[in-house]
C-alpha positions as a printed Julia matrix, in Angstrom:
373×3 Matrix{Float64}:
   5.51  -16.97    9.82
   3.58  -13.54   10.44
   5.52  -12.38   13.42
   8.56  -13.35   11.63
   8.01  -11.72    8.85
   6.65   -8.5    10.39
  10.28   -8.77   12.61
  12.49   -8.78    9.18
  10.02   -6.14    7.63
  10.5    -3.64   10.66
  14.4    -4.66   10.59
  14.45   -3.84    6.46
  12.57   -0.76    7.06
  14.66    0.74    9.82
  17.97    0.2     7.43
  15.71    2.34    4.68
  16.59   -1.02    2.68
  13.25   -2.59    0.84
  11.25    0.12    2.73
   8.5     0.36    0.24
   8.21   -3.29   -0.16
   4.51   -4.87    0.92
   5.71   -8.46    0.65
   4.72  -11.08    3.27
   8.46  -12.15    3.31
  11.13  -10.22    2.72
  14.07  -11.74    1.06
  17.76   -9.76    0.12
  21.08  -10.36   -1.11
  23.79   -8.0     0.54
  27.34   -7.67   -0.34
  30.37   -5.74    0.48
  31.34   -3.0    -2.52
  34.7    -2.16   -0.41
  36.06    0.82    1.32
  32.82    0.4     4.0
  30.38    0.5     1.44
  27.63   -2.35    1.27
  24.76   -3.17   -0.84
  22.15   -4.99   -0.9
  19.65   -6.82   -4.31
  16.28   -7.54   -3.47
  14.01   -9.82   -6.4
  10.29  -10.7    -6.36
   8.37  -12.57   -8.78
   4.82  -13.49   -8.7
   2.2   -15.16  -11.07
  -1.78  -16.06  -10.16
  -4.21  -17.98  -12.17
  -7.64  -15.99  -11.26
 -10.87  -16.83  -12.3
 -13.72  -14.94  -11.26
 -17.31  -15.19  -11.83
 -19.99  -12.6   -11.69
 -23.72  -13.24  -10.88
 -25.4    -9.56  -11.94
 -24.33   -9.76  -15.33
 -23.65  -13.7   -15.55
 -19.81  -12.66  -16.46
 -17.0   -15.17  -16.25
 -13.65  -14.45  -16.59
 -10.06  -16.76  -16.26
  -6.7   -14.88  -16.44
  -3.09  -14.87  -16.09
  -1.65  -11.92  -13.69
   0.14  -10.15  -10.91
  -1.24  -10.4    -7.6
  -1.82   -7.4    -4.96
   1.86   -7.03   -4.87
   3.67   -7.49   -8.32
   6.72   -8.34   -9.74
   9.92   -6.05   -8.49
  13.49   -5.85   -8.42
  15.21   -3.04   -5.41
  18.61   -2.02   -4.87
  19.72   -0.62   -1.87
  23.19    1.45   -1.19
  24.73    2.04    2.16
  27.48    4.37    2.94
  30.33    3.41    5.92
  28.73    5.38    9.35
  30.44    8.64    9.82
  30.49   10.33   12.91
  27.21    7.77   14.08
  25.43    9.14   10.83
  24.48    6.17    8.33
  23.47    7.6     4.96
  21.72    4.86    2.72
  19.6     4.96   -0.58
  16.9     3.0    -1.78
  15.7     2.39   -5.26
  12.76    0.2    -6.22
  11.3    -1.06  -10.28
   7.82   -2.62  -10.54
   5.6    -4.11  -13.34
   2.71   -6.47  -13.62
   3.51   -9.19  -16.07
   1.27   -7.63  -18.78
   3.8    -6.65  -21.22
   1.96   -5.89  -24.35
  -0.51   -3.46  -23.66
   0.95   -0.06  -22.68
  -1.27    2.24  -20.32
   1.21    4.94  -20.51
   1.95    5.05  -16.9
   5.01    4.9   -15.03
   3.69    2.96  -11.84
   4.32   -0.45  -12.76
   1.02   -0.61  -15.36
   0.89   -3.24  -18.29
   4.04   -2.47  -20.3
   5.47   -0.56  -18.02
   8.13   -0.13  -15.31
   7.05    2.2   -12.76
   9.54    3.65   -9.79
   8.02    3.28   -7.05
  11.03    4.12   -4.42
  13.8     6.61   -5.17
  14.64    7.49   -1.41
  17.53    8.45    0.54
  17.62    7.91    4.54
  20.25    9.44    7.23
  19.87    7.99    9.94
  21.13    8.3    13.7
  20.84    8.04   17.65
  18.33   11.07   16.46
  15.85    8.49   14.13
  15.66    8.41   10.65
  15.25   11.13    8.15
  14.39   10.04    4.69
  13.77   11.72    1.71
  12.64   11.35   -2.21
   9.94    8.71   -3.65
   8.87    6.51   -0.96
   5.88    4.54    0.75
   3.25    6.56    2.26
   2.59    6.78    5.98
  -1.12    6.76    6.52
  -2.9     3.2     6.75
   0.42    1.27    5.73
   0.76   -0.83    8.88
  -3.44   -1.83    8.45
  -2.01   -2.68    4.95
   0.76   -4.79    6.34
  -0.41   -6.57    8.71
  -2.83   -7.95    6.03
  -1.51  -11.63    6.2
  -4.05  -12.36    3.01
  -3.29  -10.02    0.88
   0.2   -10.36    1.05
   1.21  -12.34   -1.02
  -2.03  -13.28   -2.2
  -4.54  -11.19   -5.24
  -7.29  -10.13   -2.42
 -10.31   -7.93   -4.35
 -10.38   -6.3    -7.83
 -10.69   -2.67   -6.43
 -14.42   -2.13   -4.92
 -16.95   -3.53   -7.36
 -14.93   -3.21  -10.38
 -15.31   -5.94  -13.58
 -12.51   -8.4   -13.39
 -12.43   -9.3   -16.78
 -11.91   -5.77  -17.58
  -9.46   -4.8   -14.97
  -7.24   -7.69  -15.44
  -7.77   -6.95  -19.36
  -6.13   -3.61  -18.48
  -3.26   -5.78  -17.4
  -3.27   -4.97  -13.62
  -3.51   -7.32  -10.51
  -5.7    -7.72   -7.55
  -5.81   -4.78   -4.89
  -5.67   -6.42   -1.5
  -8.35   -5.42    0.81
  -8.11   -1.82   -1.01
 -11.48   -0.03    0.46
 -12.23   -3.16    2.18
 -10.34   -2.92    5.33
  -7.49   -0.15    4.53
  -6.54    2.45    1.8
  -3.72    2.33   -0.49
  -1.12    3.66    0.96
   0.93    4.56   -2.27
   4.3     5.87   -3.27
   4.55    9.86   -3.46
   7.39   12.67   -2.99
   7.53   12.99    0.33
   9.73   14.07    3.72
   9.6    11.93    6.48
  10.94   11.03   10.14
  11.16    8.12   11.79
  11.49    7.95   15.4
  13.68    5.33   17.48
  12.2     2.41   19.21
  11.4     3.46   22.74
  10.14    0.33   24.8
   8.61   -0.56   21.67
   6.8     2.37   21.17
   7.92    4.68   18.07
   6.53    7.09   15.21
   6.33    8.42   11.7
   5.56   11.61   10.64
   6.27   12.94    6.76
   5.06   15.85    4.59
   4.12   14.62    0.8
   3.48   16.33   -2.6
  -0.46   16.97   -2.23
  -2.6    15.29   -4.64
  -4.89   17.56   -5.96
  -8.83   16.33   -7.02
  -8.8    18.16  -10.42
 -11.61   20.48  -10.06
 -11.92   23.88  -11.27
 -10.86   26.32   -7.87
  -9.53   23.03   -6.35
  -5.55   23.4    -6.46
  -3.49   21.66   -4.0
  -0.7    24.25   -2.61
   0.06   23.08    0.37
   1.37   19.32    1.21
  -0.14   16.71    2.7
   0.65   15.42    6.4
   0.68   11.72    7.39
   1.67   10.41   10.62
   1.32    7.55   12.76
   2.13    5.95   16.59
   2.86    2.18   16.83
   3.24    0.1    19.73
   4.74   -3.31   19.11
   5.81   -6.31   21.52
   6.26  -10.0    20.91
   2.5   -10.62   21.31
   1.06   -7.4    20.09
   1.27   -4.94   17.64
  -1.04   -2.0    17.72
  -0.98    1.86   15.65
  -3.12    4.47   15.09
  -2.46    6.94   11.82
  -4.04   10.13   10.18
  -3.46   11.84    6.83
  -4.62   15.73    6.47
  -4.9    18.03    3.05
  -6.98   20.72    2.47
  -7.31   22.41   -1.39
  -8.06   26.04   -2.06
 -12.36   24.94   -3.1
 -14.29   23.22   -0.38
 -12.77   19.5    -1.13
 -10.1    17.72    1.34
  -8.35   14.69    2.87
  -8.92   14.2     6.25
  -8.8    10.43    7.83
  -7.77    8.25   10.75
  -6.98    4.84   10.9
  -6.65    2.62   13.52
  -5.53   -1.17   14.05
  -3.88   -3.93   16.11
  -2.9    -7.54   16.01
  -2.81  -10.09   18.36
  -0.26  -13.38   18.33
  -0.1   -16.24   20.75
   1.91  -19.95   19.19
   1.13  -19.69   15.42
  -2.94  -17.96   15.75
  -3.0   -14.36   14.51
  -6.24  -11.8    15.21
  -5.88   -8.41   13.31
  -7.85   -6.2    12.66
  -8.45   -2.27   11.36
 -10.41    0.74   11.13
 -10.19    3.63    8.79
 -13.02    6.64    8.55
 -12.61   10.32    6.93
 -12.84   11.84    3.84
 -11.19   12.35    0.41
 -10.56    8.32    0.68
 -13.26    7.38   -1.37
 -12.79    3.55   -2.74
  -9.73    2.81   -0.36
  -7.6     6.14   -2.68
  -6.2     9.04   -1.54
  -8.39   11.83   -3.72
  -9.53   14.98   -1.96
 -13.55   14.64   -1.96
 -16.19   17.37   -0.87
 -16.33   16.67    3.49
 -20.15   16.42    2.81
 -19.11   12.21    1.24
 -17.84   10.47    4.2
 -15.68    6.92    3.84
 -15.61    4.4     6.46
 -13.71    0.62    6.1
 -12.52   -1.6     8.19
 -11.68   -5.63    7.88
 -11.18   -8.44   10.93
  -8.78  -11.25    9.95
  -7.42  -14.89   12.11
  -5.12  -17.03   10.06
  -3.19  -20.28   11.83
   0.41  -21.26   10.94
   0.94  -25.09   11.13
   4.69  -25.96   10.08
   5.04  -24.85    6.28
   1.14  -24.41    6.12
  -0.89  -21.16    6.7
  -4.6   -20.64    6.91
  -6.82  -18.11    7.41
 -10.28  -16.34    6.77
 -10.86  -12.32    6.98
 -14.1   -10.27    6.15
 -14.36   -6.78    5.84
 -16.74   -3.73    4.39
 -16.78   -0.12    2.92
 -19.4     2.52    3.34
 -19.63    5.78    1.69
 -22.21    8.29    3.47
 -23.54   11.53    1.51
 -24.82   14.01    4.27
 -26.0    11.41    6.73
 -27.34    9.04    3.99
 -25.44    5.66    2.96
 -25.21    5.8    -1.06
 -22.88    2.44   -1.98
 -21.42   -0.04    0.74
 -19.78   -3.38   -0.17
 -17.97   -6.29    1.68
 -14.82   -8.48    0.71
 -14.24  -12.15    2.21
 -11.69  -13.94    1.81
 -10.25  -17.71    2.43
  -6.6   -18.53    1.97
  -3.83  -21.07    2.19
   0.04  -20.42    1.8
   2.74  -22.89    1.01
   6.11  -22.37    2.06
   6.97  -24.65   -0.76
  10.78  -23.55    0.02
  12.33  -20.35    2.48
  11.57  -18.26   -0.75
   8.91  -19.68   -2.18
   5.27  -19.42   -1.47
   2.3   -21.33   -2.76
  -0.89  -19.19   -2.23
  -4.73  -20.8    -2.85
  -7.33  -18.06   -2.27
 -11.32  -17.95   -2.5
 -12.75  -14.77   -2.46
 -16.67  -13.35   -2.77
 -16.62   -9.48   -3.46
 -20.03   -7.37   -3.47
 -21.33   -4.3    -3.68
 -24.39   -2.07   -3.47
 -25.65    1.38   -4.5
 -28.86    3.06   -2.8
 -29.19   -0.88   -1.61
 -29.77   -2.04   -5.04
 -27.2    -5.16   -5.54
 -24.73   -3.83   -8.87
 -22.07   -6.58   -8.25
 -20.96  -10.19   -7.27
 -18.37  -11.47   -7.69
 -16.8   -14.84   -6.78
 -12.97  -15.39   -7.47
 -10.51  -18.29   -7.33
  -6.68  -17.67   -7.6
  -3.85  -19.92   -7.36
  -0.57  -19.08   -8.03
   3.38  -18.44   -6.7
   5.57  -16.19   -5.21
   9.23  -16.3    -5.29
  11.69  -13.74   -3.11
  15.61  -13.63   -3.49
């Protein structure tokens, strides 16, 4: 399943069709809208029963939600090639399935659709140029290759209460600060290389994200870019994301990963370290707080049936000294109950520490479904 899936992701990807889409499987409906024109109707539909239980403050929790990667519907346009130029556009809803509280936000939040992808792509023997609302460049293939996660629920965003962030209406974050960073949807520029012997890149500047202090303004955009190497049995990328504000705070980070395959085992695993990353999000921080992540993963397909196990930790270091660290395991078992449907068990423990005094524990069972068209 994984390197098929990763296959028909890169394949989507490279059309600029369901590029911002972090499912496991990717599933589309295309169809001819005459005169050369085709397009193509992407659905996904997903619903977890979690129940979590927290030791520190004796806690307990049960609740009906999205997973790490919600509910969304994407349509995708392509025009006929012209002169070996291929002009296509990509445009993406999402929404947990919390529809009656309203958070205000337009990012798929309870009540909420949120855009995630409004993106155009020309592309040619020179790459791919793409432009607009898209997926983010830095740490998305650690995020990707996270066979867990996706299309699982994964942690409740580094130490947070789940009763009160699934009260809020939102899912489960993945291995968020556990293993990789979000990698997010943001106004950005970007250029994707060709395949050359299996080795391409990315590299894209995005609307800077600015950390809200006084003196702190964010004029000049962000740069993300990565290098990926990918072959039947391996897959292997390294990325970085730079921003600096007008004060003394910044985003500066690598990440690096790789995955092995051989019959139906899997062994991935990543590495991210900088700053202004804080909690697995993009926020420029003062370069004195240093991040560092990084999760290990092996999962075994058998037929229909997947299993796997992955572990991973986060440590944030103020001028030399470690001030809150955590770890994330994880147990899982998918279902391909049918080619679009996905049954998805998943045990979790989630902890975390500050000045090495224990402040949460949390243990989590999910089980729920995921359904592609």
């Amino acid at each position: 399943m994984k390197a098929l899936s990763k296959s028909k992701l890169a394949a989507a990807m490279g059309a600029g069709f369901l590029a911002a889409s972090l499912s496991s499987t990717v599933s589309a409906q295309g169809f001819d809208m005459g005169n050369g024109w085709k397009g193509n109707v992407g659905l996904q539909l997903q619903t977890f029963v979690v129940s979590g239980d927290e030791s520190i403050s004796n806690a307990e929790a049960t609740r009906v939600m999205s997973g790490f990667d919600p509910s969304k519907l994407t349509i995708g346009v392509t025009a006929p090639e012209t002169d070996g130029v291929t002009v296509s556009g990509t445009y993406q809803l999402v929404s947990s399935i919390h529809g009656s509280q309203d958070s205000g936000k337009g990012d798929g939040s309870p009540g909420k659709f949120g855009v995630r992808v409004a993106e155009l792509a020309i592309a040619g023997d020179f790459g791919t140029v793409k432009a607009g609302r898209g997926w983010g460049i830095f740490s998305s293939s650690s995020l990707i290759h996270d066979s867990g996660s996706l299309p699982g629920v994964g942690g409740v965003c580094k130490g947070g209460d789940f009763g009160t962030v699934d009260g809020n209406g939102f899912g489960g974050c993945g291995r968020i600060g556990y293993g990789y960073q979000w990698t997010d949807f943001a106004p950005a520029v970007q250029y994707a290389s060709n395949n050359f012997g299996g080795v391409s890149f990315r590299v894209g500047l995005f609307d800077p994200i600015s950390s809200g202090a006084a003196g702190d303004s964010a004029e000049s955009p962000r740069f993300e870019g990565e290098v990926n190497f990918n072959s039947k049995a391996f897959d292997v990328w390294a990325s970085f994301a730079n921003q600096s504000t007008e004060g003394d705070e910044e985003i500066s980070a690598v990440d690096v990963g790789g995955e092995f395959r051989i019959a139906g085992l899997a062994l991935t695993a990543a590495y991210t370290k900088g700053t202004g990353i804080e909690g697995g999000f993009m926020s420029p921080n003062d370069p004195d707080l240093d991040t560092s992540f990084w999760y290990a993963e092996a999962d075994y397909k058998i037929g229909k049936l997947l299993i796997g196990a992955s572990y991973g930790e986060n440590e944030d270091e103020f001028s030399g000294t470690v001030v809150e660290e955590g770890a994330l395991t994880m147990f899982f078992v998918h279902y391909n109950l049918t080619p679009n449907t996905t049954l998805v068990l998943e045990i979790s423990n989630e902890e975390n520490e500050i000045l090495g005094t224990k402040t949460f524990d949390q243990d989590i069972i999910a089980l729920g479904a995921q359904v592609v068209f």
